[in-house]
N, C-alpha and C positions, 0 to 999 in steps of 0.2 A: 361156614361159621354159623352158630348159634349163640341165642342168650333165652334166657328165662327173663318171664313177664310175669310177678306176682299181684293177683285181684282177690281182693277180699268179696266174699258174697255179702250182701245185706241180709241173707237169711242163714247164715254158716259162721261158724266160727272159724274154720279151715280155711287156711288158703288151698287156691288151684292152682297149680302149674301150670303153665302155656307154653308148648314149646313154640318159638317164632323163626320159620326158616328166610335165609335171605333171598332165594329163589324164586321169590312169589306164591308162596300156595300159603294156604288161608290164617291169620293168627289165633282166631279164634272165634266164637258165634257165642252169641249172648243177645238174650231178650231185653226190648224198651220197651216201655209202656208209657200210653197217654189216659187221662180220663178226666171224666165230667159229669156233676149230678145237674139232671134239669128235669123242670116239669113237662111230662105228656100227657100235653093238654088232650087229647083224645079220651085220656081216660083219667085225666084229674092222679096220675100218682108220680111219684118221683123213681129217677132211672137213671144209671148210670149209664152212660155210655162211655167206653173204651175204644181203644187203638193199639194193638202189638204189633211191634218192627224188629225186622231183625239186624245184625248187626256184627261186621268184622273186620280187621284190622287191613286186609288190601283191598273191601271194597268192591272184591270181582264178583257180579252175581254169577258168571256161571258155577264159581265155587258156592254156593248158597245150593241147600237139599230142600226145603220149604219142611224146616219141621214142626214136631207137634207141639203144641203149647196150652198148657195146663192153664185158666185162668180165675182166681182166687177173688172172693171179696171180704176184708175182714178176719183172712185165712180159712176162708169155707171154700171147697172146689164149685163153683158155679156150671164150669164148661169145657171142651177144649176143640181146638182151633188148628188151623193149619197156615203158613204163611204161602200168602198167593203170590206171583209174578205180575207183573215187574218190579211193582216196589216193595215185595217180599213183606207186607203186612196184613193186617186181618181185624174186620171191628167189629163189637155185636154190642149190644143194649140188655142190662140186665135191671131188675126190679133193685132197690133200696135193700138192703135186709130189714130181714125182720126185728121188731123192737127200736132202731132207730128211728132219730125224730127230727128237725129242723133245728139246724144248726151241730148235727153231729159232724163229728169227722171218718171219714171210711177210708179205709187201705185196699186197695186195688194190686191187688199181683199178678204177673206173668210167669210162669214156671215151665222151661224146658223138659220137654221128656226127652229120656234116653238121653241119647250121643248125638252129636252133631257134626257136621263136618268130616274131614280126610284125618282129623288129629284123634281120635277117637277121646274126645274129652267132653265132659258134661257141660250141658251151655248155660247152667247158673239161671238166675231170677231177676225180676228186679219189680220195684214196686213204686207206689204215689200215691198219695192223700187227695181224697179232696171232700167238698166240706159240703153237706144237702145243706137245700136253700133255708133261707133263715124263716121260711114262712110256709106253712103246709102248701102246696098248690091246689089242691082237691076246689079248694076256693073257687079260682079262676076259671075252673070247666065249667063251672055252672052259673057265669054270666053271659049276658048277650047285652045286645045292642040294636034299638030302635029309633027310627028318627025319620022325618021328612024335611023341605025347603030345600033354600039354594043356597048357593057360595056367593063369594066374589065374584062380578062378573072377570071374567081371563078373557083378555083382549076385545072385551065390548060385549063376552059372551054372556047369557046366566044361564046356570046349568043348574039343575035342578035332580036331587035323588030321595027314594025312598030306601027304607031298608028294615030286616028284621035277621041279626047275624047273630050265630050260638059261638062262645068259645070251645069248639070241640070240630071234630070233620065226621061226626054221628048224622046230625039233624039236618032236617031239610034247610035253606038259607034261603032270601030275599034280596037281592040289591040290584036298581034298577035308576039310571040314569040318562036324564035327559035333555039337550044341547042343542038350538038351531038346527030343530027339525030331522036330529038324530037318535039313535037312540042303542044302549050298550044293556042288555039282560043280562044276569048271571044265571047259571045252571046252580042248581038246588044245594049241591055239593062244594066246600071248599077245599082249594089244596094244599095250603097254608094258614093257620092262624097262631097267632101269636095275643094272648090276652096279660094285661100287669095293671099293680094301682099305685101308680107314682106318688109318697108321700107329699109331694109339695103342691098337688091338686086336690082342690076339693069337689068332688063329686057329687055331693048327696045334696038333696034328698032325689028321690030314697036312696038310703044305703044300697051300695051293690060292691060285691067284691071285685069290680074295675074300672077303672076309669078309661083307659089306653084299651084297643084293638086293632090289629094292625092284619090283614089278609093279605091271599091269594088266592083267585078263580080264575074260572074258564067260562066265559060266555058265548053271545051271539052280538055282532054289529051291524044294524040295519037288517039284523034278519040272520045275517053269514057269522054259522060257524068258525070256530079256529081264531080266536082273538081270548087277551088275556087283562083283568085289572087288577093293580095293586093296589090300597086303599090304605089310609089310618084313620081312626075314630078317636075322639077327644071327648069325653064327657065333662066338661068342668063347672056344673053345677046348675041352676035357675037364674034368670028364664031361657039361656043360652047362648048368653052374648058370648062368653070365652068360650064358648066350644069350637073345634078347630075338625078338619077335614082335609085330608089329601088324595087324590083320583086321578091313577095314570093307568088309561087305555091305552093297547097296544095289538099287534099283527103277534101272534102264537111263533109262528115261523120266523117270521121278521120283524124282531123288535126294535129295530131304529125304525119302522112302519108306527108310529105313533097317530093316533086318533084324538087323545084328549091326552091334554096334563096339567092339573090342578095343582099346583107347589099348597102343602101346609098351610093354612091359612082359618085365621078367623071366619064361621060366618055370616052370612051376610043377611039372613034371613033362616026360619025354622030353629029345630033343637036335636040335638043328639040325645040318648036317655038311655044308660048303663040302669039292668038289671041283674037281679039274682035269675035264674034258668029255671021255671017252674015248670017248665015240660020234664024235667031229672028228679023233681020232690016227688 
């Protein structure tokens, strides 16, 4: 026994036929697509990133060929791809096009090549919007963050740090903390950062395109390699009473190995102080 399965393509005006057997073998292969524009802070531009998956009606990846896939931005061919095992998808990072701006909207496509599958049928497209951020990013890379004092003390503690952190993983970096006669360095380099300027804080003065820093590094503990700190930075204005700080040291390898954990907080002494990046002017 058979039946026809009719799918409209989003890029066709023709329907496709499917033939659907009841015996198990495959109904048909057709591309998904995921994406997302965000700022890379590394280089201050906006990027799409993407996700193509494959996709068919029993499911069985041995019947899955890993094929090729055409991928479109705006209907301009960017690249093409191959789908990997096990989960038969495939992701890359493409620049914004050209001429758009903040707050545009971009079409993102997937496009089968050739045939797919044991059905010899073409595996159609499909596509998704999404919308670049409402605010250049370019901004963002080119703040930092400088600051001395201490926190709250944490369990009777006072911990004390210095810092001089780039929004980018270009420049050299700063952050050094220090706790009852311990002490966490950071290597020059970071592995994450995350820079934004939340409307409902005021920063300035001086004006800087951030308020919010949020990292990831790799340091030294009492000396020893192989440990990690997570951080968030708050600038929220003069003389620094609202500025806010968060610092969890940790074992690289084993992170329930915890060394310090500063929860979010007000503090307690010094200032935070968001800049413009005049090492990038």
């Amino acid at each position: 026994m058979r039946k026809q399965l009719w799918i409209f393509s989003s890029t066709a005006a023709l329907a496709v036929v499917l033939q659907a057997f009841v015996g198990g073998a495959a109904l048909a292969h057709h591309p998904e697509i995921t994406a997302e524009a965000v700022c890379d802070i590394a280089t201050g531009n906006v990027v799409i990133n993407y996700t193509a998956t494959a996709w068919e009606g029993t499911g069985d990846p041995a019947s899955r060929e890993n094929p090729m896939i055409d991928i479109l931005i705006n209907g301009v061919f960017v690249t093409t791809g191959a789908f990997v095992a096990s989960d038969f998808s495939f992701s890359g990072s493409e620049p914004k096009p050209s001429g758009s701006g903040p707050g545009d909207s971009v079409t993102v496509t997937a496009v089968a090549v050739g045939v797919w599958g044991n059905l010899g049928e073409p595996g159609g497209s499909a596509s998704t919007a999404v919308v670049l951020p409402s605010e250049d990013c370019a901004g963002a890379g080119l703040g930092r963050f400088t600051g001395g004092g201490h926190q709250l003390r944490v369990d009777g503690v006072r911990v004390t740090r210095g810092l001089t952190i780039h929004c980018d993983l270009l420049l050299s970096n700063n952050l050094e903390v220090n706790w009852s006669g311990n002490q966490f360095h950071m290597t020059e380099h970071l592995t994450t950062v995350e820079c934004s300027d939340d409307p409902d804080i005021t920063q300035a003065p001086p004006d800087a395109p951030l308020d919010t820093l949020r990292g990831v590094g790799a340091g030294r503990y009492n000396g020893a390699d192989g440990y990690t700190i997570e951080f968030t930075l708050v600038d929220a204005g003069e003389p620094g009473r609202e500025d806010m700080a968060a610092l969890l040291i940790y074992e690289t390898a084993d992170p329930s190995n915890v060394v310090l954990n500063v929860p979010l907080q007000l503090l307690d002494g010094g200032n935070l102080q968001a800049h413009e990046d005049q090492p990038h002017r």
